[in-house]
N, C-alpha and C positions, 0 to 999 in steps of 0.2 A: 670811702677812702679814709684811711685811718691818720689822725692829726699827730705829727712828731708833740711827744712831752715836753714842756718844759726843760723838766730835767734832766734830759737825753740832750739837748740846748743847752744847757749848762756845764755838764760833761763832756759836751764837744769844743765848748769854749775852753773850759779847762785843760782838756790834749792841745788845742791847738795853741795856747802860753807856755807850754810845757815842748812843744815842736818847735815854738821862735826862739827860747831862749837857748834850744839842744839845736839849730842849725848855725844863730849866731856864733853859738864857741867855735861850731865847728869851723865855722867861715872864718874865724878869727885868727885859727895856723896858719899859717907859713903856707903850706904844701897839705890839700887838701883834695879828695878827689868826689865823684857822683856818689860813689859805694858809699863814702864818709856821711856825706850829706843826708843818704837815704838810712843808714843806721841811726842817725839821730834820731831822725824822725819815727823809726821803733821805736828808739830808744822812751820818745816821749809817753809813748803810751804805758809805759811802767806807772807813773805817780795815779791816773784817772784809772787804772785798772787796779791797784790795790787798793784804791777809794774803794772801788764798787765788789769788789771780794769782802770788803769788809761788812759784816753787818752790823756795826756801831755807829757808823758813820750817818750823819743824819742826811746827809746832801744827796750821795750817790750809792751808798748801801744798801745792800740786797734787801733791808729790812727798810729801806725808807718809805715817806708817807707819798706818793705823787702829788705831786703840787697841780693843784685846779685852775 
């Protein structure tokens, strides 16, 4: 059975600060509905998916080293 990485651990923590902070706003109007709530939480995965498109990035980039 194949052990989750680290870094795949790391990058889920990073969507999932990135989904609290993108539900919070949203919970924050007025007038908010489930749709809202669940596009946020698309929405978070924008900032940990351009991490790992990137290959400079030393964390989560297609070029990074895996962490042992």
């Amino acid at each position: 059975m194949k052990r989750i990485q680290p870094q795949h651990i790391e990058m889920l923590k990073s969507y999932l600060r990135s989904a609290l902070a993108a539900v919070v706003a949203v919970m924050a109007t007025v007038d908010f509905t489930f749709q809202d709530v669940l596009k946020a939480f698309v929405a978070a995965l924008i900032p940990p998916v351009l991490r790992w498109i990137n290959p400079k990035d030393p964390a989560f980039g297609r070029g990074a080293q895996p962490v042992e």
